[in-house]
C-alpha positions in Angstrom: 62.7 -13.2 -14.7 62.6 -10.4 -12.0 61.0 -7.0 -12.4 60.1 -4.4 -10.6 56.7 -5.2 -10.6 57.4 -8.9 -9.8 58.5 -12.3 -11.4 57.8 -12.9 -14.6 57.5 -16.7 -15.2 58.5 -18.4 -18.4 57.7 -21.6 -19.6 59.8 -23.0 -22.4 58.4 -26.6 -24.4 61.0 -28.1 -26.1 59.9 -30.3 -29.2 61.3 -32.3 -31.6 60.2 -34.0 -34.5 59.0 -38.1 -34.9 61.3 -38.9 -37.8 64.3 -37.8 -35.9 67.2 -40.5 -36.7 65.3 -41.7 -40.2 67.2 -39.0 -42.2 70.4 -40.6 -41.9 69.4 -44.1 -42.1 69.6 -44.7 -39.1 67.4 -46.6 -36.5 64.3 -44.5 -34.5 65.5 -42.9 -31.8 62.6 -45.1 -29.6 64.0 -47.9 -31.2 67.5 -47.3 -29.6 68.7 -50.1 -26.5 69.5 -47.0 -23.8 65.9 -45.8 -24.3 64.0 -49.2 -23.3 60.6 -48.9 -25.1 60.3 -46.1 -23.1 60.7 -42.9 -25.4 57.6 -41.8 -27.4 57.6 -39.7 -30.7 54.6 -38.4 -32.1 53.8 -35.8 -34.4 54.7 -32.3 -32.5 50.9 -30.7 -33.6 49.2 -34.0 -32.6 51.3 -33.8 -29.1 50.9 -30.4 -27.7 46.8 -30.3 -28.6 46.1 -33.6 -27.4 48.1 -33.0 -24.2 46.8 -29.4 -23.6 50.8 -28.5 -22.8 50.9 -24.6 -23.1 47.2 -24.9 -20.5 49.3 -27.3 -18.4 52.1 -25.0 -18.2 50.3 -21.9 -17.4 47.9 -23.9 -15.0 51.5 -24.5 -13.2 52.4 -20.8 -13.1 54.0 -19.7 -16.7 53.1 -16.4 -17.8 54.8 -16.9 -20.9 54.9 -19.8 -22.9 57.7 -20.1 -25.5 58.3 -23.2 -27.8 61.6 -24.2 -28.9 60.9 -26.7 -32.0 63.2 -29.0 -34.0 61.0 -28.6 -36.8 60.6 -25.8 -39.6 57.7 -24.1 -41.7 55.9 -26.2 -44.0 56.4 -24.4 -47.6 54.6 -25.7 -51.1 57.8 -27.0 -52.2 58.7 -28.9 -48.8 59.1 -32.5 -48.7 59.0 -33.2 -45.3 56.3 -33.8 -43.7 57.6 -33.0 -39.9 57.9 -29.4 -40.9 54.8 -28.2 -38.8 55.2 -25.3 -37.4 52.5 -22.9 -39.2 49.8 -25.6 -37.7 51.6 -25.4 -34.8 51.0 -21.5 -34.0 47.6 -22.0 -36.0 45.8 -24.8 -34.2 47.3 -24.6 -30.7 46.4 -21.8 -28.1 48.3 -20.7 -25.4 51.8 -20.0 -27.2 53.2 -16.9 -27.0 56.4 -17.8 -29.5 58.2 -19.9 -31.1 61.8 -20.7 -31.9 61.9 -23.2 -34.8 65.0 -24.8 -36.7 65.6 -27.4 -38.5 65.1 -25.9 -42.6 68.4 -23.8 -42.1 66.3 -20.4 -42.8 66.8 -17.2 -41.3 63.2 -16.0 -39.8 63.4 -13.0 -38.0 59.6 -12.8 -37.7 56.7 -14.4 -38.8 53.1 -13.7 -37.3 50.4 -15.8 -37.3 47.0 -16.6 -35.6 45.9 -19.2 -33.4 42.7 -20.6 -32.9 41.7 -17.8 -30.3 42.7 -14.9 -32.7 45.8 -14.3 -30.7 49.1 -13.8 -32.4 52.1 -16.5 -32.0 55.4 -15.1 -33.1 57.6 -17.2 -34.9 61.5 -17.3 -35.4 64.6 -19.1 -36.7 67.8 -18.7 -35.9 69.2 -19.4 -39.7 72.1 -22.2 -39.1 75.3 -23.5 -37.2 75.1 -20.1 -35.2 74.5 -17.7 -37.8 72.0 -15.8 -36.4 70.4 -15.6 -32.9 66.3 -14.7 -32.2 65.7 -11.9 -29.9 61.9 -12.0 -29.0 60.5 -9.1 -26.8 57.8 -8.8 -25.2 55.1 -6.3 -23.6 53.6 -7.1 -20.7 50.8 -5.6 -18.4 50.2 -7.1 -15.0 46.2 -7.9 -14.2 45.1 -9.5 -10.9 49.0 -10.8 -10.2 49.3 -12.4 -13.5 50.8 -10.8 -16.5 49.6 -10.8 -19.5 51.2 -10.3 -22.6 50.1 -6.7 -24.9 52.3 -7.1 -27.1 55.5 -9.1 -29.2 57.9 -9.0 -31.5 61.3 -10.8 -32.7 64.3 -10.0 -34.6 67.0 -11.9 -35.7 70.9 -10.7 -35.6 73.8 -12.1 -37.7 76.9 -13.4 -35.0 
């Protein structure tokens, strides 16, 4: 994103859950012929600490790091187990926000704090369109990075 102070880069991680397909009956989605043994699905908490993605991506030039999840928060009375995304912003560092779906419920904001003490933002678009997140954020550059002061999100009803 251009500024007037420079580019702002963004790096977006797009997840999705293991048990994709098992809903419906339906085969894995690594067990599918077009894939060829060749698609992996792990747990998305599991993933993105063991792989060290939002340090990867900001090692490769992202001053933000957004997460766009298929997956939703985990509450008391959930029964599925996929629905990660409070360990998400809890255990992993380096995420700025994330975008979850998959439980159907609006979120315009939810805050909570990663293993570093920093916030992680997290939002969901409701369903089928009904809302969209807007996420803003503050930004301050330091020694030609920028580095994020501040963030919130909203949601708004299409």
């Amino acid at each position: 994103m251009e500024t007037d102070q420079g580019v702002v880069k963004i790096g977006i991680l797009g997840l999705t859950i293991k048990e994709v397909g098992e809903a419906q009956g339906q085969r894995e989605l690594k067990d599918l012929p077009q894939y060829k043994g060749a698609l992996e699905l792990t747990d998305i908490v599991q993933e993105v600490n063991s792989k060290k993605w939002p340090e990867v991506m900001r090692y490769n030039g992202a001053d933000i790091v957004i997460a766009v999840v298929h997956a939703g928060e985990e509450s008391a009375k959930s029964k599925n187990p996929c629905n990660r995304i409070k360990a998400l912003a809890k255990s992993t560092d380096g995420i700025d926000a994330i975008v979850a779906a998959h439980t159907h419920v609006n979120i315009p904001e939810h805050k909570y704090k990663n293993r570093s003490g920093q916030t992680v933002i997290v939002t969901q678009p409701g369903r089928y369109g009904e809302y969209v997140s807007k996420i803003s954020f503050s930004l301050v550059k330091k020694k030609d990075r920028w580095e994020v002061v501040d963030k919130n999100s909203l949601t708004h009803k299409i």
